[in-house]
C-alpha positions as CSV (number, residue, x, y, z in Angstrom):
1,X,14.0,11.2,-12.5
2,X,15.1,8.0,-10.4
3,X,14.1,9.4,-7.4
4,X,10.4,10.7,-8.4
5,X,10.1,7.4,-10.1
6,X,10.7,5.8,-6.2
7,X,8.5,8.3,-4.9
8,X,5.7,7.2,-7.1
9,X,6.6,3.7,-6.7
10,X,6.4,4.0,-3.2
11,X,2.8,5.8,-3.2
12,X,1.4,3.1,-5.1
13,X,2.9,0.5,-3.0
14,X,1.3,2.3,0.4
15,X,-2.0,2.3,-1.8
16,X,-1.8,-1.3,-2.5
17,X,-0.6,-2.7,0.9
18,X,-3.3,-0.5,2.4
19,X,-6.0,-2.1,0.3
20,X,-4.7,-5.5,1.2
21,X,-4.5,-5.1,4.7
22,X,-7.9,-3.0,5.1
23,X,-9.8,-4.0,1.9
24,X,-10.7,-2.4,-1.2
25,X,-12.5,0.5,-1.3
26,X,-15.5,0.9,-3.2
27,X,-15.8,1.6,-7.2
28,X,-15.7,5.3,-6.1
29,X,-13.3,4.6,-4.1
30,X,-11.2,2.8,-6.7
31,X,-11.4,5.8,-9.0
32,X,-10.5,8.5,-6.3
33,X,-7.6,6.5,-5.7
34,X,-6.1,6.6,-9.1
35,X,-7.0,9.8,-9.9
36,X,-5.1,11.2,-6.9
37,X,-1.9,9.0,-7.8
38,X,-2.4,10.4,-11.4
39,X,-1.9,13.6,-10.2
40,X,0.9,12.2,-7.9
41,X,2.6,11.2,-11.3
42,X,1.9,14.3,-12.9
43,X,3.3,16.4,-10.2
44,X,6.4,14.0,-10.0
45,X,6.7,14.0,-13.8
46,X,7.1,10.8,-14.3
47,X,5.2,8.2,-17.0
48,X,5.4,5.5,-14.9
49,X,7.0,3.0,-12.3
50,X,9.8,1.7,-15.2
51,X,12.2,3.8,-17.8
52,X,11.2,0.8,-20.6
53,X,7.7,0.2,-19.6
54,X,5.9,-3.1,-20.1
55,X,3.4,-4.0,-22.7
56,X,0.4,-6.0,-21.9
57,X,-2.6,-7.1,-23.9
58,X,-6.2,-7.4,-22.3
59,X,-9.1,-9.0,-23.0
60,X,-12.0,-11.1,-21.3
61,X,-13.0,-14.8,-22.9
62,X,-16.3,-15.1,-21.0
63,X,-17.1,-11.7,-19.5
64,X,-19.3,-9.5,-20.9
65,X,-19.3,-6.6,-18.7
66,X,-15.5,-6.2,-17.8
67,X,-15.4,-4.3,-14.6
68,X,-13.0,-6.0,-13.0
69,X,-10.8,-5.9,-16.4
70,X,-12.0,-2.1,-16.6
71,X,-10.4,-1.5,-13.2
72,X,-6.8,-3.2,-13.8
73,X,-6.6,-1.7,-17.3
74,X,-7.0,1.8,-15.3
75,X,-4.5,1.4,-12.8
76,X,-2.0,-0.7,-15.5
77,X,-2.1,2.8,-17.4
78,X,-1.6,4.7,-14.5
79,X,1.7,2.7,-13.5
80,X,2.6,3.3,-16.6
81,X,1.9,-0.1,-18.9
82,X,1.7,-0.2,-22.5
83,X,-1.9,-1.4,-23.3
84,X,-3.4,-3.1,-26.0
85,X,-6.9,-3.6,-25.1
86,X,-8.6,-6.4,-27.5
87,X,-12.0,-5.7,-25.5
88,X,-14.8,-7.8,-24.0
89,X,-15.8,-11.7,-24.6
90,X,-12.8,-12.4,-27.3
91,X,-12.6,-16.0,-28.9
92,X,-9.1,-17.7,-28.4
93,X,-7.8,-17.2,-31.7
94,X,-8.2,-13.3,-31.6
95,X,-6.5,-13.2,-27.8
96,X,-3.6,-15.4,-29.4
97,X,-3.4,-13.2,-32.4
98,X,-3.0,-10.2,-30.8
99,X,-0.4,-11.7,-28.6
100,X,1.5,-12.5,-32.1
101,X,1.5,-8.9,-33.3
102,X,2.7,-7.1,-30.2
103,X,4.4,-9.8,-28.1
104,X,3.7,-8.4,-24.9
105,X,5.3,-9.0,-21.4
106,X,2.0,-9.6,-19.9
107,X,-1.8,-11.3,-21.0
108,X,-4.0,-9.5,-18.6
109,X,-7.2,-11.7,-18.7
110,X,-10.9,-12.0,-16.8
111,X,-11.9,-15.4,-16.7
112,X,-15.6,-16.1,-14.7
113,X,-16.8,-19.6,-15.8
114,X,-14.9,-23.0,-15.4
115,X,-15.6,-23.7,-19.4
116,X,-12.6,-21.4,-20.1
117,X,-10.4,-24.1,-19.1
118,X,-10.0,-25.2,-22.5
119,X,-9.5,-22.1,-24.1
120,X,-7.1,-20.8,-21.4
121,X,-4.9,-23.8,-22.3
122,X,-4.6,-23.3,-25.7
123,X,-3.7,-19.9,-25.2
124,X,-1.3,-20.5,-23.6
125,X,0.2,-22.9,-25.3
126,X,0.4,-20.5,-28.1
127,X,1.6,-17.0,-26.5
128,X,5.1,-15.9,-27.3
129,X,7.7,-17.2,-25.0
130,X,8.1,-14.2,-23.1
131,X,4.7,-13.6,-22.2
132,X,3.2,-14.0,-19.0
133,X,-0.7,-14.5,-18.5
134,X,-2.0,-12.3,-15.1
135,X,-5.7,-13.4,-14.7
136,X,-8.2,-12.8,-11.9
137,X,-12.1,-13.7,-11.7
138,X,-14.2,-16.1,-9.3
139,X,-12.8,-18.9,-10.6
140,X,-9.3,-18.6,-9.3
141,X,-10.9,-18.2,-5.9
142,X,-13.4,-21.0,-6.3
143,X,-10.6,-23.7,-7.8
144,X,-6.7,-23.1,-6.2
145,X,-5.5,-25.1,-9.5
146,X,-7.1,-23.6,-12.0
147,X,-4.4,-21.1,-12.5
148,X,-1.6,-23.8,-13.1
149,X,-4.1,-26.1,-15.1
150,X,-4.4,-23.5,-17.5
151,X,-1.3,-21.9,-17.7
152,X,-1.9,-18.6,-16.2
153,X,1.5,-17.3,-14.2
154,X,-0.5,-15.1,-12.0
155,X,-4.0,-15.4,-10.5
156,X,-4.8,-11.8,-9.2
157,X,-7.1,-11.9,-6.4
158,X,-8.2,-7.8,-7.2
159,X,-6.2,-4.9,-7.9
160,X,-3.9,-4.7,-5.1
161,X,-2.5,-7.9,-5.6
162,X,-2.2,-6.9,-9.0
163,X,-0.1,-3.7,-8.2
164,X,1.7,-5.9,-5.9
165,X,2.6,-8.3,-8.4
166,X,3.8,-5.4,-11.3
167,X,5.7,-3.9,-8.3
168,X,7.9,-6.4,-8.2
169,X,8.2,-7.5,-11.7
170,X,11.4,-6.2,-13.0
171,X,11.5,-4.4,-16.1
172,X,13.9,-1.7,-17.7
């Protein structure tokens, strides 16, 4: 088991570095990509890159259509992340809420608009100790210290940072 659970840690790893040194495919291209390492972790029988996965709660403040959130929830299932999706354009309290009944490892957020600012902090000021807020949107790209104005740990520039970044998390 420890050694298919390297191999498939080591295929996402080449699918991540590849996407950040050549860029991300398309949507199309996104999906191919975790279908084919589904099928990697099928063959390899494994559930995911950790024996105790991590939990992580989604949701977006200010983003109605989710796609980017759509496309980290995919691949955080695919590595094998317990997910609690809350859904699109939550309000503060329910985001903090659902971080008090399932105390997750991780806040997985989409944050577009500057006017989150607010929110964000009072989020965080309220998760459970342990939990960790992974964000990415425009606005971490637009504004460098937005992420440590607000609170969030980790700004993900796209999904390949974000497997990056669970890759070398440690956990179980």
């Amino acid at each position: 088991m420890q050694d298919a659970r390297r191999q498939f840690r080591e295929a996402v790893g080449r699918v991540a570095q590849g996407w950040l040194t050549d860029g991300l495919p398309s949507r199309q291209g996104l999906n191919q990509a975790a279908e084919e390492l589904d099928r990697l972790r099928h063959q390899l029988a494994v559930n995911g890159l950790w024996p105790h996965p991590p939990t992580m709660v989604t949701a977006t403040l200010d983003d109605g259509l989710g796609q980017g959130l759509a496309i980290i929830e995919k691949y955080a299932a695919l590595i094998g992340m317990q997910l609690f999706p809350l859904g699109l354009m939550q309000s503060p309290e329910a985001v903090i809420d659902a971080c008090s009944r399932h105390q997750p490892d991780y806040l997985g957020m989409t944050i577009l608009q500057y006017d989150t600012e607010d929110d964000l902090n009072r989020i965080a000021r309220h998760l459970p100790a342990k939990t960790r807020i992974v964000a990415g949107g425009p606005v971490f790209n637009g504004d460098p210290d937005f992420s440590e104005r607000t609170g969030v740990h980790y700004a993900a520039k796209n999904v390949a940072a974000f497997l990056t970044f669970m890759l070398a998390a440690e956990h179980g």
